[in-house]
N, C-alpha and C positions, 0 to 999 in steps of 0.2 A: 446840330447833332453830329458826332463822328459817324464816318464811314468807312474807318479802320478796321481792315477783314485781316485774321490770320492767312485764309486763301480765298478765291473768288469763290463765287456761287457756283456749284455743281464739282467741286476741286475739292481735296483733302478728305477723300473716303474713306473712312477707317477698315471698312474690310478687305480695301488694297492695299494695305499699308503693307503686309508682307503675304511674302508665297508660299505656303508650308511645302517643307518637303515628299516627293512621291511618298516614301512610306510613312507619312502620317496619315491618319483618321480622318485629318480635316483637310487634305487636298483635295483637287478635284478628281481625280480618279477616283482615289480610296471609297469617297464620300459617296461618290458615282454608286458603288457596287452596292456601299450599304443603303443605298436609296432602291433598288432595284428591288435589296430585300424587304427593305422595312413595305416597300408598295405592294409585295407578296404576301407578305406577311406582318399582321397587325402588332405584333411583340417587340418591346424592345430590344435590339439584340446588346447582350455585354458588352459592356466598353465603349457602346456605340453612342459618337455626339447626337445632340439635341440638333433638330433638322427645326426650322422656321421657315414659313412658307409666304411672299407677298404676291397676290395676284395682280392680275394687269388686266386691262378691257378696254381695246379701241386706245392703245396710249396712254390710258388713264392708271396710273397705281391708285391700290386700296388706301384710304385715308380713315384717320376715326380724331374727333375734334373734343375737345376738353374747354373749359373755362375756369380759370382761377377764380380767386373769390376778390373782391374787392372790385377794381374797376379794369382789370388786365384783361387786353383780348382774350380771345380765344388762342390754342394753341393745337395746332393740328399735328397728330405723327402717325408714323405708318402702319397700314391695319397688317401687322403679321399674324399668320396664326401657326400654331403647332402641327405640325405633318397631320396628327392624329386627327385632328380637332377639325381640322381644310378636309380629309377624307370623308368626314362626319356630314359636312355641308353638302359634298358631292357625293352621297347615297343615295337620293332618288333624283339624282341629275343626269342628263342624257350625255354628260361631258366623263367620260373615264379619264384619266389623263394616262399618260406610259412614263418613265422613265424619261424619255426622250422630251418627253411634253415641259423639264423641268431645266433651269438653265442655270447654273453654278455664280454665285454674287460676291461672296467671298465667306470667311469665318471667323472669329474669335476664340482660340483653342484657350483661353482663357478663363472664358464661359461654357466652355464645351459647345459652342454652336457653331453650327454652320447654315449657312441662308440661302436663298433657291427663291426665282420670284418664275412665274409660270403665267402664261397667257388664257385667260377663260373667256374671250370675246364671242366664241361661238355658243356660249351658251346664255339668253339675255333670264332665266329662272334664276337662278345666281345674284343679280342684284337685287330682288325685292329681300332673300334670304341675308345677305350682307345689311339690305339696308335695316330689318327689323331688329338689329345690333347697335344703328347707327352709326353703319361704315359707311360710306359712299367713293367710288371711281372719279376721283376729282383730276380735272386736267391739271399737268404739272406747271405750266406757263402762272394758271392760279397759283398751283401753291409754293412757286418761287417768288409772286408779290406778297405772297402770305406770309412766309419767311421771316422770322423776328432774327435778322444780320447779327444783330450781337450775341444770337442764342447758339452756344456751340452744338449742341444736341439738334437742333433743328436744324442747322448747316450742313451739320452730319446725314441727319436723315435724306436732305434736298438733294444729296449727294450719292447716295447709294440709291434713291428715287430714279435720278439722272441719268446713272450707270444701266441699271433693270431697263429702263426704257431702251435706252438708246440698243442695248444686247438685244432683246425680244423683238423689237422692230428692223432692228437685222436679218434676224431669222425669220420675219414676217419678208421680206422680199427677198431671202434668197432662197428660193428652193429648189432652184432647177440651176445646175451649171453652166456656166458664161460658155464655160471651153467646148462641151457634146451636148450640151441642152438636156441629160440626164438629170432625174431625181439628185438632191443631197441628203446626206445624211449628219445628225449631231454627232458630235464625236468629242472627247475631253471634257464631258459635263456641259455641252452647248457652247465650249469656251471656240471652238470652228467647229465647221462643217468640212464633209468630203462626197465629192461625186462616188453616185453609186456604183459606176460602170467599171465593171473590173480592168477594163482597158483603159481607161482614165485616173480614177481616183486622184484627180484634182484638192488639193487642199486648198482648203477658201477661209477666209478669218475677218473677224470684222473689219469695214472699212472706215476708216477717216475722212473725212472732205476737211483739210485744210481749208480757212479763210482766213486773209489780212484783215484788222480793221486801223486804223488809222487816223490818228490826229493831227491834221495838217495845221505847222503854225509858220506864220509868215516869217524873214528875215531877219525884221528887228522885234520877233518875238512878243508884240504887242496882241498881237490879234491870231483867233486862231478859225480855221474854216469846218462851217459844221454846214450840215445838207438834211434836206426831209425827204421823205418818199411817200408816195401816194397812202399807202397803207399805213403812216401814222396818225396818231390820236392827233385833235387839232392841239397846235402850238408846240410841238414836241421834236428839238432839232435833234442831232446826233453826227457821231464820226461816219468817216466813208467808208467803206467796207467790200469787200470782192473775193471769189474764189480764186485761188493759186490754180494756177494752167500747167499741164505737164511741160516737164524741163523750164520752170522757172523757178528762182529765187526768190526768197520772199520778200526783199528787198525790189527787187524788179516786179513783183507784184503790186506792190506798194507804188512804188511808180505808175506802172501799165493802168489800175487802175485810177490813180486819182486825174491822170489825165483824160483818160476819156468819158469818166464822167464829168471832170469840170476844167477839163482844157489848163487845170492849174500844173506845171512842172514840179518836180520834185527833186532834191539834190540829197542832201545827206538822212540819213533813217535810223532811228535810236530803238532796241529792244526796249519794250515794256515787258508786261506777263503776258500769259496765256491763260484761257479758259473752255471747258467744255462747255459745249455749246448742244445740249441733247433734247431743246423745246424748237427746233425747226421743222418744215416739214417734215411725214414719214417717211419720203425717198430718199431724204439726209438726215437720217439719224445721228450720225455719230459728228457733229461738225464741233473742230477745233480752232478758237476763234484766238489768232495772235496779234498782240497789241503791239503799235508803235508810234512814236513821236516823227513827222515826216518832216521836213524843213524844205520850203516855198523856196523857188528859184524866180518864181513870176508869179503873179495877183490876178491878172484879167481870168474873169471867169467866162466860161462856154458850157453851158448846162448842157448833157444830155436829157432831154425830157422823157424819151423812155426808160431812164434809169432813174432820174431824182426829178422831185417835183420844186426844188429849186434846192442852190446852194449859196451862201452867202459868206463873209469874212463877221467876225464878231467881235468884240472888243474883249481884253480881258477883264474890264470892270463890268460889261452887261452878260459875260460868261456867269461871274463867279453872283452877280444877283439873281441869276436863274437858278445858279445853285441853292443861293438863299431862301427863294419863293418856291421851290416846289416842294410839296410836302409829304414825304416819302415817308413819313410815318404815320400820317394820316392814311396813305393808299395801303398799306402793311396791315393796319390795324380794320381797315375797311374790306379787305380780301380776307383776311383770316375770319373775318364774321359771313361771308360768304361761302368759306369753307363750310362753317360750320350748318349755314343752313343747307348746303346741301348734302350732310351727312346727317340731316335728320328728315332729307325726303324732301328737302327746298328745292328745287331748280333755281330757278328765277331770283337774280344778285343784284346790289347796286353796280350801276357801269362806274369800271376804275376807271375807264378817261376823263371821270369829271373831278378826280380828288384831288387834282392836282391844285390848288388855289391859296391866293397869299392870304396872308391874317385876317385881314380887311374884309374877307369876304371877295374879292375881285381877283378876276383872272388873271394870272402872272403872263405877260410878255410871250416868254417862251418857257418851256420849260427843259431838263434831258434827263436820259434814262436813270433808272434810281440805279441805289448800289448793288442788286442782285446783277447787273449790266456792266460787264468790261468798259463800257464807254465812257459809264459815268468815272470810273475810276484813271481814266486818263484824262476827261478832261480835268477831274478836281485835283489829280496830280500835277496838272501844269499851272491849273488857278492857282493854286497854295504854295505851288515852289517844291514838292516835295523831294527829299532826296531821291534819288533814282541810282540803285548800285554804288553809291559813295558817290555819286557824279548829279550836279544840282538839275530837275528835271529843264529851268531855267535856263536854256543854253543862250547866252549871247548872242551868238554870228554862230553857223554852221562852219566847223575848221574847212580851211583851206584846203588840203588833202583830199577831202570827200564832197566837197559843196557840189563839183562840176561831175561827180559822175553817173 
């Protein structure tokens, strides 16, 4: 099956695609003031865009699940509702929301809309009401294995899903200033915050946790080094991976870490792409995961045990059968029915750690992450040769120039 993405998972969100200007309708100020009135006042005011609203709970976005007819999964997309229609549920709810309560996502002055996803975790009345609609709070980790990759409208939605999270869980930890330990307030449609203190008023904005990840491949390019950590599914390898430290390069990150967790050197570093990364922890929301091809200057491994629970060199013929044998369209189609029963009130899903398995019926070797995962997309770029920037991902020998530094 291709695993040919126009952009990665959580990347190429249509409602960032451009910024309207301050005085249109659809920026984030304008939209700002008519949100303040339309929330005073029940009326739609002239001229004024179509406001659409996604909730959030504990991390979870609103989801509502469909099924085709014939034998096609299920197909889950986001439970938006109309400004009107969200105030309608929250009438005899103890949650009022303000103005402030709502966080700017982007618009479509195309369609006249603009979108707003807001946090209702303190009120758990809320989900019996959603669910008797058949919406359900499904975690995003689920519905990026749910994600039919080749669906551009689902990429879309997994995307602006992404985005609402990773914003709202910002604002879930910042509320009090770094600099005077004062209150913050939203400011620019939730797009930052400002400390309250009129002697401070600190501008605060969301933050980024850059991470390298990294595909280390040996010299003569046969073989490439993948590592597991305690917390994977059994059988399940992947690239090295580490946070950028202040004042370094991410190039020297790339280094710094693949030596200390596997004692391996590294000499020359090739850009891949990059991906957000907004299903980590909630005290790293926002992490930006940048890919690269590393080139081995030495083989001997030295595991760190508190960081991987082993790390090994791999062939590139038993790389690209791992590719062959996991079945990432079986776990897609196995999560998307798990969406769905819990937007009809299911909890309880089959475990995706066990979908992974070859035809036969028998458990594959090993297997790596599927294509919603940067990883998998470096290693199946170096399996397959793919081109890379006009430049073959296949590099021979790491050039002279850059091998030693």
């Amino acid at each position: 099956m291709s695993t040919n993405l126009k952009t990665h998972a959580f990347a190429g969100n249509p409602l960032r695609s451009t910024t309207p200007k301050p005085e249109s309708l659809f920026s984030p100020i304008s939209a700002f003031e008519t949100l303040k009135s339309r929330l005073l006042e029940n009326a739609l005011l002239p001229s004024s865009p179509i406001f659409k609203v996604l909730p959030f709970r504990k991390g979870r976005p609103l989801a509502i699940s469909t099924r085709p007819t014939g034998d096609s999964p299920p197909i889950w997309h986001l439970g938006w509702f109309n400004l009107g229609d969200f105030k309608g549920f929250l009438a005899n709810s103890e949650f009022q929301p303000t103005e402030n309560s709502f966080v700017y996502l982007g618009s479509r002055s195309e369609d006249d809309v603009v979108y707003w996803g807001i946090d209702v975790s303190e009120d758990s009345s809320l989900v019996p009401q959603f669910g008797a609609k058949h919406f359900g709070f499904v975690e995003l980790r689920t519905l990026m294995v749910a994600t039919d990759w080749t669906d551009e409208r689902a990429m879309s939605d997994l995307a602006i899903a992404g985005h609402a999270r990773a914003l709202l869980e910002w604002h879930n930890i910042s509320h009090f200033c770094g600099h005077c330990g004062e209150k913050t307030v939203p400011m620019e449609a939730g797009r930052r915050k400002q400390c309250s203190n009129a002697l401070c008023k600190k501008r605060i904005y969301p933050r980024v946790d850059p991470v390298v990840i990294m595909l280390v491949i040996d010299r003569e390019n046969d073989r490439a080094l993948l590592s597991r950590q305690s917390r994977f599914v059994p059988r399940m390898w992947s690239c090295l991976a580490g946070f950028i430290e202040p004042g370094e390069s991410l190039e020297e990150a790339v280094r710094r870490e693949t030596w200390e967790e596997t004692g391996v050197e590294v000499g020359e570093v090739i850009y891949h792409s990059s991906q957000p990364w907004p299903v980590g922890p909630n005290s790293m929301p926002c992490q930006l995961m940048m890919g690269f091809f590393a080139y081995a200057k030495s083989v001997e491994i030295n595991v760190d045990k508190e960081e991987l629970e082993d790390a090994q060199w791999h062939s590139r013929e038993d790389v690209k059968k791992a590719l062959t044998f996991a079945e990432y369209k079986k776990a897609q189609r196995t999560a998307a029915a798990k969406v769905e029963q819990m937007c009809k009130g299911v909890e309880k899903g089959q475990n995706l750690s066990a979908d992974f398995n070859v035809e036969s019926g028998e458990l594959a070797t090993m297997f790596i992450p599927g294509p919603f995962a940067i990883a998998h997309h470096l290693i199946s770029s170096w399996v397959n040769q793919v081109p890379l920037n006009g430049v073959e991902a296949q590099l021979k020998q790491p050039s002279g120039s850059l091998s030693n530094l």
